[in-house]
N, C-alpha and C positions, 0 to 999 in steps of 0.2 A: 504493500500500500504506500502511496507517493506521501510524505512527510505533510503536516497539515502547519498552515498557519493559522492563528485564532489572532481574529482582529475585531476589537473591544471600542468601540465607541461610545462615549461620554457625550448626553446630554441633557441639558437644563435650560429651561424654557426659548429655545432660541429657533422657531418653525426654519425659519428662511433659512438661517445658516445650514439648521440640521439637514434641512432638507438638500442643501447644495453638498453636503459632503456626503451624506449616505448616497445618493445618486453618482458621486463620483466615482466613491468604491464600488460601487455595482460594477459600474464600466470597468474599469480601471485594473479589476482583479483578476485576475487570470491562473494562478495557483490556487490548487486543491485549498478551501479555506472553510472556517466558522466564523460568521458575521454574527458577535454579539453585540445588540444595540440596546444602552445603559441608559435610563432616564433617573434623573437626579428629583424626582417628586417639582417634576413640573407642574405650573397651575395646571389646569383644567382650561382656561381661556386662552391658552398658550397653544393646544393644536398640535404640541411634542405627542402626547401620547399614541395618542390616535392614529399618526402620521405614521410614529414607529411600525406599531401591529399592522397595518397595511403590508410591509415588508417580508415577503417568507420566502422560503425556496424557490415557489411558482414564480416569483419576479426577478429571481439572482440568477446567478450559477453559484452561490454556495453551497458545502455538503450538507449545510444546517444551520439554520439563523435561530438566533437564543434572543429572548426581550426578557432586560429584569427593569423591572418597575419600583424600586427604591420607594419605600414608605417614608422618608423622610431623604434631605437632603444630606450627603454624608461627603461632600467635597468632593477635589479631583482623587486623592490620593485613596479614598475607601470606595467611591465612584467607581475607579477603574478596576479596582481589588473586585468589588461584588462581578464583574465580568467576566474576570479571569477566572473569579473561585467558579462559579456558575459553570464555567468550560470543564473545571479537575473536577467540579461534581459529578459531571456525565459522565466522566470516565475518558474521555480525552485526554491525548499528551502531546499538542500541539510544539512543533519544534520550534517553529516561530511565535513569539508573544507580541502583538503589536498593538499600542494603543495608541487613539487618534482621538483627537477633542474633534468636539461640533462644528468648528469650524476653517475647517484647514482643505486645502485641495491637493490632492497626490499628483503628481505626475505620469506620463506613462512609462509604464516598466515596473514602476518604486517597489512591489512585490516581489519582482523576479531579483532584482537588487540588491533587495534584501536579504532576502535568501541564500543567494549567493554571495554574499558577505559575511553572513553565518555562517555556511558554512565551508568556506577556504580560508577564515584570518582567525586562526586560534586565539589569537591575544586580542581579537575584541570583545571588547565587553558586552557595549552598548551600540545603536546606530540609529538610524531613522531620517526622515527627511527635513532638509533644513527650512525654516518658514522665518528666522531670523533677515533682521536686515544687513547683517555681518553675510558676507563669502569668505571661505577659507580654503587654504589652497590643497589644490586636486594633486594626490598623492597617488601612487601604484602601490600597492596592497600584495602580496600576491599574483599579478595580475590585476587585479580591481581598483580601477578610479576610486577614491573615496575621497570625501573633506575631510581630513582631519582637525581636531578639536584638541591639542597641546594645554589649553589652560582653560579651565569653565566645564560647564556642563552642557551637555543639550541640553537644547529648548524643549519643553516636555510637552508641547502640540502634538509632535507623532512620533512616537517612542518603540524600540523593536530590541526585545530580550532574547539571544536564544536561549534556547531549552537548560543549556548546561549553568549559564548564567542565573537564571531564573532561581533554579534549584538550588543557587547556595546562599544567593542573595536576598530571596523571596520576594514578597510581595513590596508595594509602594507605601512610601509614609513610616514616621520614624516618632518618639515620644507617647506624648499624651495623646499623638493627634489632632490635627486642623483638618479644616477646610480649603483654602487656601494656602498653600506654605511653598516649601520649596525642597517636593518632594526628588525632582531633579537634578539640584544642588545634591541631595543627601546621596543619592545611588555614585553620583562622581566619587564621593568619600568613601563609599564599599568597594570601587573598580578600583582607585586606587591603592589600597590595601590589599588587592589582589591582584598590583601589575600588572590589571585590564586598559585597554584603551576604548574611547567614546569619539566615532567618528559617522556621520553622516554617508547618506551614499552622495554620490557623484548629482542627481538629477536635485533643483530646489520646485521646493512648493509652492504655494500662496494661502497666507492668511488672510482670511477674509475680516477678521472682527476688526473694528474701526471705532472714532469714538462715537458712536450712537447709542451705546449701551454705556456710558457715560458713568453711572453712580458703579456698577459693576466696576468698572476700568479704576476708578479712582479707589476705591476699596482694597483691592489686588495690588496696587501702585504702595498701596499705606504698609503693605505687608513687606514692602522692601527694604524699609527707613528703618535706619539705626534706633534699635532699642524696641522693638516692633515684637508682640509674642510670638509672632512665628519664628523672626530670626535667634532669640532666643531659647525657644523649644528647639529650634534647629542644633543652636552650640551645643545646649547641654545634651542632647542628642550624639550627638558626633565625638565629644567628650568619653560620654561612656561606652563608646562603640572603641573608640581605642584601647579603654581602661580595658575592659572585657574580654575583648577580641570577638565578641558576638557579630557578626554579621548580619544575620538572619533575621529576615520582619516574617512574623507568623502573621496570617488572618483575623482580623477582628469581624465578628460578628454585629451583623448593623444596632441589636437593639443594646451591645455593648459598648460603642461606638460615642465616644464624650469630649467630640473636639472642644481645644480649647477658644476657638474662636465663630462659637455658634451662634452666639449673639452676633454677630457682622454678618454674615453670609446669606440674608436669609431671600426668599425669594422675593419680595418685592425691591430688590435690587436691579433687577434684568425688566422686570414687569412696569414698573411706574416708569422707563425710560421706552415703552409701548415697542418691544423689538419683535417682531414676528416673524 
């Protein structure tokens, strides 16, 4: 049986976006795949829901499309987690792990790409497509164009684990847990400690979010600024990942799930700025 990728889409009240990326991947996918599509308890006037379940086999070529419906909002980092686990629940063992936000457009190929960057560069970690407005320069791999990424992380708009990696690193999100944080930053600090590298493939993306979603954007923005609980949950985080040597993020279960920045995040952040 041909190696399966599982590609996990995150979204939260955003119709238009959602809709412009799930229709891309449709096209765009060409490798044996699991399209699972994650909604973060979007309103009900928002048109996410709905739009998802529309989505099945009949309309793909995937082997199997999965909808979790998240009772509550649980950020990017337990978001993308409920998609993945929902995959190792069925009993899959997807070689590729790829996560994409609601808003990013793939390129053609970015599957095959990927793929084959998994699996011919042993020492990568990480990889994905770049949506940044940085280019970095196109390096031979193996044989493989890639961008390489020397200092930072990837952007965590569309993010691509292999299998091996996956397994020692586990899942996304470090501490107590947020909503927003910088779950991306923290996997850089596990690759590095494991003499991994994080490098993009060759072909760039496009972000679509822009600022019309505005109180969103500014929120996320807050989370950057020195002294900020994310970037503090981050250090102490990172701190005892060293002390430890633990690498490993296990699963949090949603109704265990107690970001510490639940009050910020809440849905009428996307909703009162009317983005559809």
């Amino acid at each position: 049986m041909s190696k399966l990728m599982s590609i996990v889409v995150l979204n939260w009240n955003r119709l238009r976006y959602t809709r412009q990326t799930v229709e891309n991947i449709v096209v765009k996918t060409t490798v044996p795949h699991i399209l699972t599509l994650v909604d973060n308890n979007s309103t009900e006037e928002s048109g996410v829901r709905q739009y998802l379940s529309s989505i099945t086999e009949k309309n793909t070529n995937a082997t199997k499309v999965i909808h979790v419906f998240n009772g509550k909002n649980l950020g990017v980092s337990n978001g993308r987690n409920s998609g993945i686990y929902a995959v190792e629940q069925l009993g899959f063992a997807p070689e590729y792990i790829f996560n994409v936000d609601d808003d990013v457009l793939l390129p053609d190929n970015y599957d095959v790409a990927i793929r084959d960057a998994c699996d011919n560069i042993p020492k990568l970690g990480i990889t994905g497509v770049n949506v940044e407005p940085n280019k970095y320069p196109i390096i031979s791999m193996n044989g493989i164009n890639m961008q390489i990424k020397r200092a930072g992380n990837l952007g965590g708009a569309a993010l691509a684990l292999p299998r091996r990696v996956f397994k020692t690193i586990g899942y996304y999100g470090f501490g107590l847990g947020t909503l927003y944080a910088h779950e991306d930053s923290y996997i850089r600090y596990k690759l590095d400690m494991l003499g991994l590298i994080s490098a993009y493939i060759q072909s760039r993306g496009i972000h679509l979010d822009n600022d019309a979603d505005k109180s969103y954007r500014i929120a996320k923005n807050k989370a950057h600024e020195k002294g900020s609980l994310q970037l503090r949950e981050l250090s102490k985080s990172v701190a005892e990942m060293r002390k430890t040597g633990i690498i490993y993020t296990p699963y949090t279960l949603p109704e265990q799930y107690r970001p510490i920045d639940e009050d910020i995040f809440t849905n009428d952040l996307i909703t009162k700025d009317k983005i559809k």
